[in-house]
N, C-alpha and C positions, 0 to 999 in steps of 0.2 A: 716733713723735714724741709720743706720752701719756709727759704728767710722773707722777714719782711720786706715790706718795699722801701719804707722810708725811714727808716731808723738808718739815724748817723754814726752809734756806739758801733764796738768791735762786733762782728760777730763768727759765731760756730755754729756751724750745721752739720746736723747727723743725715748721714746717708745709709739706708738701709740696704738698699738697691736697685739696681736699673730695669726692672720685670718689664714693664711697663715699654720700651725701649726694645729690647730683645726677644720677646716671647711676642708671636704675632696674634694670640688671644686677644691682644690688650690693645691691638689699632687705632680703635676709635679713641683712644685716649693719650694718645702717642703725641700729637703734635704740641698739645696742651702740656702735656709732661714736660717732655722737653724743652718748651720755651721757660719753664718757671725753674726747671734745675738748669737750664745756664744762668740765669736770672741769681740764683740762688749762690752757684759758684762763682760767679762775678764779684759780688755782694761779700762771700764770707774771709774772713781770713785766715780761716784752719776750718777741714771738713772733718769729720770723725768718719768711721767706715768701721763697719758692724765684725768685717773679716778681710782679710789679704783679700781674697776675691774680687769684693765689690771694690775695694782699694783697684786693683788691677784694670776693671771695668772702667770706672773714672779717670784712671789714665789715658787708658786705651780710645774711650768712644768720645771723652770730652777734653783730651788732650789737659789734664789738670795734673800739674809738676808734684811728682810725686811726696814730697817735704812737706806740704801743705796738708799731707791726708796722713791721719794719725789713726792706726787700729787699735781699738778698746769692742772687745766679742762682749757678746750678751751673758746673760747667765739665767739661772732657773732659779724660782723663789724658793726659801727654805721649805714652804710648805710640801715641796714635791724632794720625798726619801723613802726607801725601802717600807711597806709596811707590810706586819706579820700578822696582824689581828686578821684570822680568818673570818671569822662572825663579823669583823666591822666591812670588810671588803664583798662579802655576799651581800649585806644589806641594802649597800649603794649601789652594787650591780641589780638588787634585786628591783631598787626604785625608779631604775631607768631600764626594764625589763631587758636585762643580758644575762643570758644563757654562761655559766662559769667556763668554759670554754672557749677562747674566742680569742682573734687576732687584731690587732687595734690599729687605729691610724688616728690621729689629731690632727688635727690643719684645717683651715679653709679648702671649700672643696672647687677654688678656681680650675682652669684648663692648663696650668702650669703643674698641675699637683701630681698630674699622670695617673689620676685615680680612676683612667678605663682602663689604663692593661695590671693595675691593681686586681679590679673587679674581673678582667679575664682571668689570668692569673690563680683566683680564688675560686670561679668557674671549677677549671681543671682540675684542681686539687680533689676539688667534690666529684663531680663527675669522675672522673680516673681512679684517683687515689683515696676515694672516700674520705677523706680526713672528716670527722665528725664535729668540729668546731666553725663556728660563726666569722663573720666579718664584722667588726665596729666601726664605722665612721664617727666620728665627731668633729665636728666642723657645722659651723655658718654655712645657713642649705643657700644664699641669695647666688650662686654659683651653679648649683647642685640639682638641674633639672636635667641635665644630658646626664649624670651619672644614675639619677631616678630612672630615666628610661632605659640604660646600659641594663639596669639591674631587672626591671622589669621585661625587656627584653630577653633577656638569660633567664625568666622566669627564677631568679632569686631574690623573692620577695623574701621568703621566710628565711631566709639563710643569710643575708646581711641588712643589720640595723645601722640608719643611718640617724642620726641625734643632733639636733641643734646644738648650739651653744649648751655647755657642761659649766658649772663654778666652779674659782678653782679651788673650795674645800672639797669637791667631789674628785676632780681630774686625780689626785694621787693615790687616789683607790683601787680609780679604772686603769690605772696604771701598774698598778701591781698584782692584778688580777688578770692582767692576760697573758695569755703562752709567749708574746713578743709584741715586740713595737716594728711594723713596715712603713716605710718612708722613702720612698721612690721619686720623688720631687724633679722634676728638670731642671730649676732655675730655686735656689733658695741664696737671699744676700746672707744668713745665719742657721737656721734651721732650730729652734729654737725649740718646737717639742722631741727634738733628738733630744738634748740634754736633760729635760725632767722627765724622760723613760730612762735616761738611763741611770737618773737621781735615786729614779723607784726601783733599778735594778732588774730593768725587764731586756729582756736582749733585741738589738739593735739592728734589723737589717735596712739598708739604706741606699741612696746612689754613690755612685764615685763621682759625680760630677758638681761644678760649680763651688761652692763653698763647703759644701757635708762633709770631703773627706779633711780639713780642717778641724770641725767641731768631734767628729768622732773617731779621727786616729787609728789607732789598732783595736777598740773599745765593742767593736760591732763589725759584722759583716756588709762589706761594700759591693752592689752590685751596677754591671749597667741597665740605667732605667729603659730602657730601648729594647731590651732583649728579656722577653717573658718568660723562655726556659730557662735563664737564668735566674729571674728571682725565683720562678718556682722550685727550682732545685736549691736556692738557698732555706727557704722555707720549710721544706722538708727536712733538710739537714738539720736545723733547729728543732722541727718538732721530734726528729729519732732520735737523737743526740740528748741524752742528760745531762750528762757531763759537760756539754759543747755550752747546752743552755746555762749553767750556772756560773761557767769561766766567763762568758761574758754578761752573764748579771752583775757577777763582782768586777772585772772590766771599768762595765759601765759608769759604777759607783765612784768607782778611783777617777776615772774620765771628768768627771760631773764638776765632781771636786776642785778641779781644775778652774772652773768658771765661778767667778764669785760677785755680787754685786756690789761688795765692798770696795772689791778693786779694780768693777768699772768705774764709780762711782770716782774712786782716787785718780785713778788716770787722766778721768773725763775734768775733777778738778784742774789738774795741770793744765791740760788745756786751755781752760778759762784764763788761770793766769799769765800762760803767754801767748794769750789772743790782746789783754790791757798792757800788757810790757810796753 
């Protein structure tokens, strides 16, 4: 989302969010950041902002008048919805060998994703509570060497698969095939595979912080990422709960709905046109 340099036309720049700036994973990449998004807010004259949140952020850390910063949320592609084909959903699990049990996560597996007190977390469950289901990671492993060692550490090799990049005619399978979607994130400017789990109707536990409890409302359970007995007690409640688990399958669906790329698409028009007014 850095504008160019030398372009004289109007311009609009989307802002995803400030990770980079606030997450201290991301240091060595701090200073460069920062000089090309003042660069960039100097430059533009309307930013877009993925959520309230990073709107907020942009105020707050870059001091940019809030008028200037227009919210248009992401959305989920139509391909990601509820699916019932049980035979079709075994198969794609079967190709990327996942055990039909299992709890899922999608994301890159950066230091912002909080995927160690995930992987603790999932630990305990087994140990303790035996829960007999798997951990899925999918995510881009170029992050994913300290959560390799978390896991080999705990000696759960065989107990969570972690999968590179998924396509996304595969992703809404894998998505509908698991007992829930966990998403513990510390920092997301949108969080954008909340809404195609909860397209597919898989129930939703999440953080309460940053931007998540925007995108998923009353649609899924919010927890704090920081506190492990926390999400673990969320988790269980989902897996004991049938009932719990399907009120917010359908939740989620209704939630989803809500984001549409049609009507970022229309919003993010407007913009353009009075960026040339």
């Amino acid at each position: 989302y850095f504008s160019p340099v030398f372009k004289k036309c109007p311009i609009v720049s989307v802002v995803y969010d400030i990770t980079t700036m606030k997450y201290d994973g991301y240091k060595e990449h701090r200073e460069i950041f920062d000089l090309r998004l003042k660069n960039t807010i100097k430059r533009s004259k309307y930013l877009i902002s993925i959520s309230e949140y990073t709107k907020n952020d942009l105020c707050k850390y870059y001091d940019v008048q809030p008028d200037r910063i227009v919210v248009i949320p992401l959305a989920a592609d139509e391909i990601f919805n509820m699916i019932e084909d049980k035979e079709r959903i075994i198969a794609v699990l079967r190709k990327y060998k996942i055990d039909e049990r299992y709890i899922l996560y999608v994301g890159n597996l950066g230091p912002h994703k909080n995927l160690h007190r995930l992987v603790n977390v999932f630990e305990k469950l087994k140990r303790v509570h035996g829960i007999p289901h798997k951990l899925v990671l999918c995510g881009k492993k170029y992050w994913g060497q300290e959560i390799i060692e978390t896991i080999h550490r705990l000696n759960l090799q065989e107990e969570i698969l972690v999968l590179d990049y998924i396509p996304d005619e595969d992703l809404p399978y894998i998505y509908s095939g698991a007992e829930m979607f966990v998403f513990i994130s510390l920092y997301e400017g949108f969080g954008l595979p909340v809404v195609e789990a909860m397209a597919c109707g898989v129930p939703v536990i999440a953080s309460n912080t940053t931007s998540i409890p925007e995108v998923v409302g009353d649609a899924g359970i919010l927890v704090n990422p920081l506190n492990e007995e926390e999400i673990l007690t969320a988790i269980l409640k989902v897996l004991n709960d049938r009932q719990l688990k399907k009120e917010l399958g359908l939740k989620g669906i209704n939630r989803a709905k809500t984001f549409s790329w049609e009507k970022t698409a229309r919003e993010t028009l407007e913009v353009f046109k009075r960026a040339i007014q």
